[in-house]
C-alpha positions in Angstrom: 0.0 0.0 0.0 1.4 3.4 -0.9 2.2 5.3 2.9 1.1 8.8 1.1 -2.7 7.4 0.9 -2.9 6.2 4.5 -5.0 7.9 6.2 -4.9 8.2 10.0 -7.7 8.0 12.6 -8.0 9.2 16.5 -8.0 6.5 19.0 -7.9 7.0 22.6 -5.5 4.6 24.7 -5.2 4.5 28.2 -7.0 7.9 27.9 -4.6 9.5 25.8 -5.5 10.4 22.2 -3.5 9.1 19.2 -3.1 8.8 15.7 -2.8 5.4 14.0 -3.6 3.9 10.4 -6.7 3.3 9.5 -7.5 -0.4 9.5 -5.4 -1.4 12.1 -6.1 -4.5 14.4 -6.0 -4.5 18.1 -2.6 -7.3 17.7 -1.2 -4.6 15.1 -1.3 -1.6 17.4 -0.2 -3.4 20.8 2.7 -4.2 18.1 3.2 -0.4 17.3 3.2 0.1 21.2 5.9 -2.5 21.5 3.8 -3.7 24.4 4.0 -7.6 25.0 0.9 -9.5 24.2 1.2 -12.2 26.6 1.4 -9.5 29.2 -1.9 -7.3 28.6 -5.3 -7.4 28.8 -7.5 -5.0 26.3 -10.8 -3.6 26.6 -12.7 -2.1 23.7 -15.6 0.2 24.2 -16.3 -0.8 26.9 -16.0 -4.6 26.3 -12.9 -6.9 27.0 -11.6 -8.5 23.7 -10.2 -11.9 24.2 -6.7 -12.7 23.1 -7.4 -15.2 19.9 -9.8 -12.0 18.5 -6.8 -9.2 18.6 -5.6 -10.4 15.2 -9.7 -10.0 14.0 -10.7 -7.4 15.9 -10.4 -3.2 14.3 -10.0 0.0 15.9 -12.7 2.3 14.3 -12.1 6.4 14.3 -13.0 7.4 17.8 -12.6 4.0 19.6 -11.3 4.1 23.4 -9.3 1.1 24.3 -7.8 0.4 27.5 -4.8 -1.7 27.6 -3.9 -3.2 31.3 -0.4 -4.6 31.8 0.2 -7.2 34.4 2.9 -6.7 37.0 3.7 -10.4 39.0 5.1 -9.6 42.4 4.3 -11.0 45.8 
C-alpha cells in the first residue's frame, strides 16, 4: 500500500488520544506500542476483547481502548 494514501484516525489509549492507520487490528497496534501481548489485557468500548480475536478485531475512528499490563510480584 502506498504510505502517502494512509490515512490516519484518533484512538484514545489509556486515555490518551493518538493517531494510527486506519484499518489497524488491536494485535497490530499493541505491536506499534511495542507492548507484550502475553502480558496485557485489552478492553474495547467498553468490552474486553479476548486474546485469539486481537488479530480480527479493528479500531474504528473514535474508539477508546484500555490496555492493562500485568505486574507479577508477591
Amino acid at each position: 500500500m502506498d504510505a502517502s494514501k494512509t490515512k490516519d484516525i484518533n484512538i484514545v489509549v489509556n486515555g490518551r488520544e493518538r493517531q494510527v492507520a486506519d484499518g489497524q487490528t488491536v494485535a497490530q497496534l499493541l505491536a506499534g506500542l511495542g507492548i507484550a501481548r502475553d502480558q496485557v489485557a485489552v478492553e474495547l468500548n467498553g468490552d474486553i476483547v479476548r486474546r485469539e480475536k486481537w488479530d480480527q478485531t479493528g479500531v474504528s475512528p473514535g474508539s477508546v481502548l484500555e490496555i492493562v499490563q500485568f505486574v507479577g510480584g508477591g
